[in-house]
N, C-alpha and C positions, 0 to 999 in steps of 0.2 A: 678121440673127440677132444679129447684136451689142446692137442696141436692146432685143431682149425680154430678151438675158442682164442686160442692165442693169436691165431694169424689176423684172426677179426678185430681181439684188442689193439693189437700192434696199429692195425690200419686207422682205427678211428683213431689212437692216438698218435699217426702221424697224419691224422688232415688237421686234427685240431690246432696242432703245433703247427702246420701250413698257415690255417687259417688264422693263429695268434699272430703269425711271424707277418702276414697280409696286415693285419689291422697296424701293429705295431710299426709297419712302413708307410701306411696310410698317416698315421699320425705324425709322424716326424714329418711326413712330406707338407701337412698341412700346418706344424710348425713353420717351417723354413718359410713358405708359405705367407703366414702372419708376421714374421718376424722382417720377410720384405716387405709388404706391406708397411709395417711400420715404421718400417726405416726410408721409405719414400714420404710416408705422411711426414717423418723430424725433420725432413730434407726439402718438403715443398713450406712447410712452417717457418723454416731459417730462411728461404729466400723469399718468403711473403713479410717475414719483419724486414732484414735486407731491403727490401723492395720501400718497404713503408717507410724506415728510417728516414731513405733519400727525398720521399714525397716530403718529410715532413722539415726534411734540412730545405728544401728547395721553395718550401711554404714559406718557411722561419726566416729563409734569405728575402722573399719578397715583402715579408710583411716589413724588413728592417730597410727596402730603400726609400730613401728620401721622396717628397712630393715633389711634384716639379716647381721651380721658381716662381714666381707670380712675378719680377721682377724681369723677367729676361720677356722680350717682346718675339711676337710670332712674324713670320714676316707677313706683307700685304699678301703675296702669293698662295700663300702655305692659307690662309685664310678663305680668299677665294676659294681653292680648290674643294677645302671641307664643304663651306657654303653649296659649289657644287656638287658635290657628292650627297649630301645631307637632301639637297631638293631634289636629285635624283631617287633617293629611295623611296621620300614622300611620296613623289610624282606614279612612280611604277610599284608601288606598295611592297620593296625589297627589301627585308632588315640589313643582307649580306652580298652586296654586289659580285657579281663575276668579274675575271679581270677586265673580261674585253667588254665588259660594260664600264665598268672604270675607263681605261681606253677611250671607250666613246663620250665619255665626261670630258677627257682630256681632251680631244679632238674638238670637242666641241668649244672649252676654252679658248683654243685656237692652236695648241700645241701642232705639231708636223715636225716629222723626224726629219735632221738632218741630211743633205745629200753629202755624199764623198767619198 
């Protein structure tokens, strides 16, 4: 009787140690786990400053250029065209023109391409 009590000990203590050595791999695995995890979260945070630095150099750069002259004259042309453009948006209620409605601003100025 003694032999089988032991066979029986032997058994439950080798599923527990199964089952400690299960958990124990469970664990580390969801280490590794977390620990990539975290190491994508320091890796999207570096390129999200990264990222912001540039916005904020390219801000920095625009707030430092000059206003344009008041001094330098537009030409008659250059004038027109806005004019046109400006009464085209009015007219067709468009804050943002397509090109080929630009285009037809132009055309209708009187522009025509070139033959040759």
């Amino acid at each position: 009787m003694t032999s089988a009590r032991k066979s029986v000990s032997r058994r439950s203590t080798d599923s527990k140690s199964s089952k400690s050595k299960k958990q124990a791999a469970k664990k580390a695995s969801s280490k590794q786990a977390a620990t990539k995890k975290s190491a994508a979260k320091k890796s999207a945070s570096k390129s999200r400053t990264a990222k912001s630095a540039k916005k904020s150099t390219s801000k920095a750069a625009r707030k430092r250029s000059a206003p344009p002259d008041p001094s330098i004259e537009i030409d008659a042309d250059v004038l027109e065209f806005i004019d046109a453009i400006d009464a085209y948006k009015q007219q067709h209620s468009r804050p943002f023109p397509s090109w080929s409605e630009v285009l037809f601003v132009l055309r209708e100025l009187g522009y025509r391409k070139p033959r040759g």
